[in-house]
N, C-alpha and C positions, 0 to 999 in steps of 0.2 A: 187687504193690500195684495197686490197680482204678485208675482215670485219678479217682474222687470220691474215695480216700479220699488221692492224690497232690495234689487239687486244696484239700480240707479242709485236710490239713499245710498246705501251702502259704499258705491264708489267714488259719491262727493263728499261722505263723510271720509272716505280716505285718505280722497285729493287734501282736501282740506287742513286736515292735520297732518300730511307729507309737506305742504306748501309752509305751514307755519314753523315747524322745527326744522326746514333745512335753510330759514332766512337767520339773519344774524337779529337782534333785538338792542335797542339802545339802555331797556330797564336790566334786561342783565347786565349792557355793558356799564353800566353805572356801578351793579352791585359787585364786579370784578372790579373797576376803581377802586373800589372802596375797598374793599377786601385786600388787593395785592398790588396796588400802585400808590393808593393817597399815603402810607407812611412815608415810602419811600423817595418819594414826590414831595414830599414835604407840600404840598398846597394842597387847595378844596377840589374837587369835581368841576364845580364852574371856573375854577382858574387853569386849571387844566384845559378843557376846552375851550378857553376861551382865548387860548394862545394862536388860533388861526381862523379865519374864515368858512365858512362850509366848503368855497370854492376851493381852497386851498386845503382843507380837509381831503377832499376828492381827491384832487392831483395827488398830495401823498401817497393818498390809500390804492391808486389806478397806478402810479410809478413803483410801490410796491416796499413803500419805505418808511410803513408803521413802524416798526419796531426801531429805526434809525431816531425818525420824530419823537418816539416817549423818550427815547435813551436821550435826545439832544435837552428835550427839555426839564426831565427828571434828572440828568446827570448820567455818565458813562455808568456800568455794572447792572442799571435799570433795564430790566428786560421781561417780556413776557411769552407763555407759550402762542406760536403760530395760527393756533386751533383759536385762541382768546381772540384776538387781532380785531377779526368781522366785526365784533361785540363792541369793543372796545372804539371802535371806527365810528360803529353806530353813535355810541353815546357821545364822541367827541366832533359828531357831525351835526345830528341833534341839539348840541347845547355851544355851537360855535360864538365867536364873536358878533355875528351879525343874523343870528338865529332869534334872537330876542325870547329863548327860553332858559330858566335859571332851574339847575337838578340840584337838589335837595341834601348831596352832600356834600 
């Protein structure tokens, strides 16, 4: 291999793994339900998400009022960290009402 096409590899293997951990993931934001929302929640994953449409999902998550939406639905004192939010969005965009996908917890 030439020293540009070991330098090429090398910088799409970069890109690559820079583009995947700075996007948000729906499977983490599952295993973050699970973890520190579904006790407090008192329901499953899927009734969670399944409390709004993906369109309405979006608007939330574009208006900037994640953390308003769990707390309305989970009950006032429910809240998560800011960093969580993306994750959290994902998995509850993912598995909306009219997504016709059912998560696992």
């Amino acid at each position: 291999m030439t020293k540009f096409s070991k330098l090429a590899l090398a910088a799409l293997l970069g890109m690559a793994v820079m583009t995947t951990t700075a996007s948000a993931d729906a499977a983490k934001g599952q295993k973050l339900y699970s973890k520190k929302l579904k006790e407090a929640c008192k329901m499953t994953g899927a009734d969670f998400a399944k409390k709004h449409t993906q369109e309405e999902w979006e608007k939330i998550n574009e208006d900037g009022k994640m953390g308003e939406a769990i707390a309305e639905i989970c009950g006032e004192g429910v809240s998560i960290k800011e960093k969580l939010v993306p994750h959290i969005f994902d998995f509850a965009n993912e598995f909306a009402s009219d997504s016709g996908n059912v998560p696992s917890c």
